[in-house]
N, C-alpha and C positions, 0 to 999 in steps of 0.2 A: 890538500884534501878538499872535497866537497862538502861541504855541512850540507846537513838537515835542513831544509827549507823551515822558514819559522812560521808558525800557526798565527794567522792574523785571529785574532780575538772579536768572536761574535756575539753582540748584545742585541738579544731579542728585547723587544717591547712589545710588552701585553698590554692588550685593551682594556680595559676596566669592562667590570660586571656594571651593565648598566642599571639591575637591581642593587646591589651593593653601594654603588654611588650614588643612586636616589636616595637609598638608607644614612650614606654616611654625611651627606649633604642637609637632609632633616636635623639628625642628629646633631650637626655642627651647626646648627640655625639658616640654614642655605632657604632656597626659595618654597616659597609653603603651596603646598595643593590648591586646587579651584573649591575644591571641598571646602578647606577651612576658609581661602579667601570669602567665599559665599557666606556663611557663618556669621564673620566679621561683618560683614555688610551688614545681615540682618539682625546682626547684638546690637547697631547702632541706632536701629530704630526704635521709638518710642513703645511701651506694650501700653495696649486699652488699661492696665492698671495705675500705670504712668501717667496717661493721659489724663483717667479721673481723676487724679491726685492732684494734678495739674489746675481742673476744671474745680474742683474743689477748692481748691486753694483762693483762687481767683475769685469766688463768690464768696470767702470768706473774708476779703480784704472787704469788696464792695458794700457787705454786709456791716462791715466796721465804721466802713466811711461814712454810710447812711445815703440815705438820700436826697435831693435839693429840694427844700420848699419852696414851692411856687402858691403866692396867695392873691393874684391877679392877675386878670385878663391880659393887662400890656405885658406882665412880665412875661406869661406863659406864652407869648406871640412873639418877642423877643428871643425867648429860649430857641423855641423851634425855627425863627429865621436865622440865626446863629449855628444851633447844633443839631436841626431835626431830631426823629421823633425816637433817636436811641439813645438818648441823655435819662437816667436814671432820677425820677421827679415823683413828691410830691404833693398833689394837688389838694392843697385850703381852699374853700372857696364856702357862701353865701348862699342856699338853695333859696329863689325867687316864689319857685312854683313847677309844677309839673302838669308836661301834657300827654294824652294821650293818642297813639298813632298805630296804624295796622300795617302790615305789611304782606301781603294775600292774605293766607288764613293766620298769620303770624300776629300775636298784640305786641306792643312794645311802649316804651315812653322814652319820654325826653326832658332829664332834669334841666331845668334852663339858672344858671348859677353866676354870679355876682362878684365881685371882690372880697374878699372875706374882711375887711377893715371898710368895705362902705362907709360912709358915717349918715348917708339920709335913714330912712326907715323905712322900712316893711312896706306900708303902704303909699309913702311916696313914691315908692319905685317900684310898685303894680301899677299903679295908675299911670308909667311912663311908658313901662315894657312892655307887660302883659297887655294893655288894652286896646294899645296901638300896635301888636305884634302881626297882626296880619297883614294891616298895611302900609307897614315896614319893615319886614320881616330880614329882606340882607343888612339895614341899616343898624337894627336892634341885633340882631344876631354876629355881629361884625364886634358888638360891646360885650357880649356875654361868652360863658364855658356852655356849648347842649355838652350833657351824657346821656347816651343811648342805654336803655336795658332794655333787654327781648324778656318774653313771657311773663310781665305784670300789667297791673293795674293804676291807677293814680290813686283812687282811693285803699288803695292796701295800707294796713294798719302796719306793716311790714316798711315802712318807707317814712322817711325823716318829713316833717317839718318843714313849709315854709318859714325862712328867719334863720333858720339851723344851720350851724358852718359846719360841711361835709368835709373830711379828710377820703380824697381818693387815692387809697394806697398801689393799687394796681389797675389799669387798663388794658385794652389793644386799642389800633388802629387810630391812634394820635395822626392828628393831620390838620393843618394849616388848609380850610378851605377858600379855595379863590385868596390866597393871600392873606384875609383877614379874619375868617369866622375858625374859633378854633371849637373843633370836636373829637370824641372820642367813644369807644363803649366799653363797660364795664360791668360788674356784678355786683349784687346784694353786699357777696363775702367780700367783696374788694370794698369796700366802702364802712366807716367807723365815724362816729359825731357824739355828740354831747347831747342828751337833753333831759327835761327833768332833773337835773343835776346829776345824772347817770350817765356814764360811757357807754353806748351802742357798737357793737362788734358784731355783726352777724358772721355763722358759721356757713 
């Protein structure tokens, strides 16, 4: 007899739904979209709330730590050849006397200031500084702190005391001049001293 020829058995293979397999591949934690990727990127950066919390922080340490008193010319000439003028400082010092200076239509002065532990006196050291100041002016100014303030006078009733040790709590433009003269300028409000046995703070 002849048989029946036998039926070879055909197995189709179907393609996958390639939505379905994006789907099942999410699902099963497979590879994540540019979408989310991007997401992820930008969760990982800082937000401006982050950031002041950050900046906050940071000036509350500094705030704790205080800041370095500097109560002399060498030291404060030291500081600055050392660490320049972003070292967190400050300033005791000895007011001499005070001049005054214009700058076009602008007035301004120039505390001229001392060691705050000098031990000569008042007027031993006008008679060194001040009198000889002009003509010695880099040599005398190489020993002394100037601070600059714009829009006063020398006689303002507003303004410390020759003799008077000024605490300068804030500046700008600290700078080592030529190496040796150190300067700076400063405000009213930046500036607190003793006299009459009273603390002066101006606002």
């Amino acid at each position: 007899m002849v048989g029946k020829p036998r039926r070879e058995s055909v197995k189709v293979a179907m393609k996958p739904n390639p939505r379905i397999s994006k789907r099942h591949q999410d699902d099963l934690g497979g590879p994540t979209s540019s979408a989310s990727t991007s997401a992820e990127v930008v969760s990982t950066k800082s937000t401006p709330y982050q950031r002041m919390r950050e900046l906050l922080g940071a000036r509350a340490v500094e705030a704790e730590q205080g800041a370095t008193v500097v109560d002399s010319v060498e030291g404060l000439r030291g500081v600055l050849r050392r660490m320049g003028s972003t070292t967190k400082l400050l300033l005791r010092m000895k007011l001499l006397w005070i001049s005054d200076h214009a700058y076009g239509q602008w007035k301004l002065i120039r505390m001229h200031l001392v060691d705050a532990q000098a031990p000569e006196t008042l007027d031993d050291m006008l008679s060194v500084f001040k009198v000889s100041h002009e003509a010695n002016r880099q040599d005398i100014d190489s020993l002394l702190l100037t601070a600059t303030l714009w829009n006063l006078e020398s006689d303002s009733e507003l303004l410390p005391s020759p003799g008077t040790i000024v605490d300068i709590n804030e500046y700008s433009n600290l700078q080592l001049y030529n190496d040796t003269q150190c300067q700076l300028t400063t405000r009213l409000s930046q500036l607190s001293w003793e006299q009459a046995n009273a603390e002066v703070q101006l606002k």
